[in-house]
N, C-alpha and C positions, 0 to 999 in steps of 0.2 A: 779148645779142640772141637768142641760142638759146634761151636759159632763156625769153624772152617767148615767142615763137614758139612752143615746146614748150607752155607756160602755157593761149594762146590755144587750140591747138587741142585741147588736154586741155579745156577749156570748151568748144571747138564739139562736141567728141566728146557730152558730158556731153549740151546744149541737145539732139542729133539724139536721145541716147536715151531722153531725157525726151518729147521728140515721139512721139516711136515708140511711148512708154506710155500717153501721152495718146490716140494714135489707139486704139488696143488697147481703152484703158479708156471709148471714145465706141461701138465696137464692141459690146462686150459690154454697154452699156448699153443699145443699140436691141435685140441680141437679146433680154436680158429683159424690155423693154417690148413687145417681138411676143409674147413669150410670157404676159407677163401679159394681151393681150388675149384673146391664142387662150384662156387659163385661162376668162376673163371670157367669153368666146361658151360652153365648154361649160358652166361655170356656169347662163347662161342657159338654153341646150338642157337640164340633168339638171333645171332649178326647171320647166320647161313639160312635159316628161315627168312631175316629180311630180303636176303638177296636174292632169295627165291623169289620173293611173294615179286618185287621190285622187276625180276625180269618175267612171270607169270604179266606183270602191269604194263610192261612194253609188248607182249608178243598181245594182248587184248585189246590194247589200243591201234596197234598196227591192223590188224583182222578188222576194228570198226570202220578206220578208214578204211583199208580195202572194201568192207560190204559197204559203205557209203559210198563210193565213187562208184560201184554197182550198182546201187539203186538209182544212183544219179543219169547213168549210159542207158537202165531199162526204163527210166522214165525219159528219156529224148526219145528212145525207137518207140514206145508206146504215145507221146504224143505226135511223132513223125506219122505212127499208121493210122489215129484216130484221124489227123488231118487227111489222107490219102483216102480212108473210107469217107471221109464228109466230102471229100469233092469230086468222089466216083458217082 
């Protein structure tokens, strides 16, 4: 009779700490599914920053061209009026 009794509670013992792993292993499954989403927002947040920075890099290269083909029109009229002062 001791021997069952012994038996039993060597298996209730077993069942509580297979529980206790199971809760453990339900734990650490929510935490990295909080952290895959946290991962997934900053994901989101670094793709909207690139797309900023990416069209911040179109509207700055458009602005050099435009001041470049302005310097290029005020250097024709400044050498148009140097030549017109040389041969006044």
């Amino acid at each position: 009779m001791d021997d069952i009794s012994h038996f039993t509670m060597t298996i209730a013992a077993a069942v509580q700490q297979q529980s206790v792993s199971t809760q453990e292993i339900d734990r650490n499954i929510q935490q990295a599914a909080m952290r895959a989403n946290k991962l997934a927002g900053n994901m989101t947040s670094v793709t909207a920053a690139i797309d900023e920075t990416n069209h911040s890099a179109v509207a700055v290269l458009a602005a050099s061209g435009a001041l470049s083909a302005q310097a290029k029109t005020l250097q024709r009229e400044i050498d148009a009026f140097l030549q017109k002062v040389a041969a006044a």
